[in-house]
N, C-alpha and C positions, 0 to 999 in steps of 0.2 A: 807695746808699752805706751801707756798713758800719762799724760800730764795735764795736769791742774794748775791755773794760769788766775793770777789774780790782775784786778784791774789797779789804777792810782785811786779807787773810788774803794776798792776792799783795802787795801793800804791803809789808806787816812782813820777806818774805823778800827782794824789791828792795831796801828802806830798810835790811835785817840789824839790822830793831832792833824794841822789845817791841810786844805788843800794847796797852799803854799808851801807848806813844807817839805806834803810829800813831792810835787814835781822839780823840787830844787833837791832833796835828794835820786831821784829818779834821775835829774840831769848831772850833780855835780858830783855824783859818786859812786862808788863802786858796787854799788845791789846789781847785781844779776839781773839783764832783761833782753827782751825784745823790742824791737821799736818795728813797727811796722806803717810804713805812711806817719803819721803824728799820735798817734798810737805807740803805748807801754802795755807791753805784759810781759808781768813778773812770772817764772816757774816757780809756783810755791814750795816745793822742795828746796830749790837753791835759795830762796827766800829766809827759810825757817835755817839753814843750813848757815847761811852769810849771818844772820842772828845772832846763830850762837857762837859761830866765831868772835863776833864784836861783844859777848857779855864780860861787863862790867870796864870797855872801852867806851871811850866819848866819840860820837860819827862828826868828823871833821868834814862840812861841804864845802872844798874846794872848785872854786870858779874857775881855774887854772887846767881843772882834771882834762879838760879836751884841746 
């Protein structure tokens, strides 16, 4: 079985928003990832998955998460 792993750099152009943003959610919340060294990658299935769970929910980035 295969997976397909997005970077914080394919993120920001899905999400069409900063790179700010996306590593403050990457750090303060619950997306699905891997860290590897200082390295993210996201499983794009649990990606698209965590999605649609949140549609038409607001993503709270809580600083507190860890």
């Amino acid at each position: 079985m295969s997976c397909n792993y997005l970077t914080p750099k394919d993120l920001q152009k899905k999400l069409d928003c900063s790179k700010n943003t996306v590593y403050n959610l990457l750090k303060y919340s619950n997306i699905p990832k891997v860290i590897i060294g200082k390295r993210y990658y996201i499983p794009e299935s649990s990606f698209d998955d965590w999605m649609i769970n949140n549609i038409g929910g607001k993503i709270k980035i809580n600083k507190n998460f860890f």
